[in-house]
C-alpha positions as CSV (number, residue, x, y, z in Angstrom):
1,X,0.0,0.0,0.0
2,X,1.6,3.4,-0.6
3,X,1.8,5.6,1.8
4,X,-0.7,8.9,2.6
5,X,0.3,12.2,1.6
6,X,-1.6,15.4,2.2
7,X,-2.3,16.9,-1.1
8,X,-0.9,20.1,0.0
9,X,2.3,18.1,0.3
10,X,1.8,16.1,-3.3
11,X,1.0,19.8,-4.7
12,X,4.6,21.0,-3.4
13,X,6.4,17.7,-3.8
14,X,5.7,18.4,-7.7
15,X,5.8,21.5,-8.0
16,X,9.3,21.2,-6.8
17,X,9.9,18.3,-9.0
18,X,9.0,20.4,-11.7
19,X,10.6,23.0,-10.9
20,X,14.3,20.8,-10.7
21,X,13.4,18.1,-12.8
22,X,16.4,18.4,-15.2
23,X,18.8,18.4,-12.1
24,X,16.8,15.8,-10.8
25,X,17.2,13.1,-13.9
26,X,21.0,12.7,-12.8
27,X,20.7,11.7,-9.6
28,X,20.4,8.9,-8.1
29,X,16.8,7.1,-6.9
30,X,18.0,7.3,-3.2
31,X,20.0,11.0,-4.0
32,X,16.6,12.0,-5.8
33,X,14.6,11.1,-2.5
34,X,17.3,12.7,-0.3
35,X,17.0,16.0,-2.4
36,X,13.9,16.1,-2.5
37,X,12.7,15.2,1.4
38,X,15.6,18.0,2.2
39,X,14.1,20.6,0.4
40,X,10.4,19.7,1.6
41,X,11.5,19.2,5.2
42,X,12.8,23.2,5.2
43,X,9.5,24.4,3.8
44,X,7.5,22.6,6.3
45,X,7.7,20.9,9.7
46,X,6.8,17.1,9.4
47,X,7.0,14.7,11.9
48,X,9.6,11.6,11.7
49,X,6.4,9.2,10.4
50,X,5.4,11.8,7.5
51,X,9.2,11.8,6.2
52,X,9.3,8.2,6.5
53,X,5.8,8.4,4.1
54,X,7.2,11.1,2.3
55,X,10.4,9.2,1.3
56,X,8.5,6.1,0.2
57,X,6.3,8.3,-1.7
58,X,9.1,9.6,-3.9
59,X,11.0,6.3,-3.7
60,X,7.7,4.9,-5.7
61,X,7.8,7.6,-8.3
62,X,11.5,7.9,-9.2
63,X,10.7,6.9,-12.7
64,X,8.1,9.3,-12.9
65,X,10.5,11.5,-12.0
66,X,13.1,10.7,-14.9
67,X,10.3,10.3,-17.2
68,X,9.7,14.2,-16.4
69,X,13.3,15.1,-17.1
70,X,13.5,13.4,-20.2
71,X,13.9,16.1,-23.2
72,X,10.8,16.6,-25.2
73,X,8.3,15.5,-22.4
């Protein structure tokens, strides 16, 4: 089961893929979820369960995530 994520957090989570998705595509998966958990956590406070859920989150998307960097997309 994936884990539950606010959609105010999927909306930023996103938008900050978006936002970084070229620098994104040559990382890592577990850099990529690293990144991006960092750059959540200083936006907003979230306990040590949500960054657990947060990090799975990602961790299930990372292709999404390359798919998104991929020129022409």
């Amino acid at each position: 089961m994936l884990p539950a994520i606010e959609t105010s957090q999927m909306r930023l989570i996103w938008s900050l893929i978006d936002t970084h998705c070229q620098y994104l595509g040559g990382l890592s998966d577990e850099a990529i979820c690293m990144w991006i958990a960092s750059h959540i956590r200083r936006r907003i406070h979230l306990t040590d369960d949500e960054m657990i859920n947060l990090r799975r989150y990602i961790a299930e998307r990372t292709h999404l995530i390359r798919d998104m960097a991929e020129p022409g997309i």
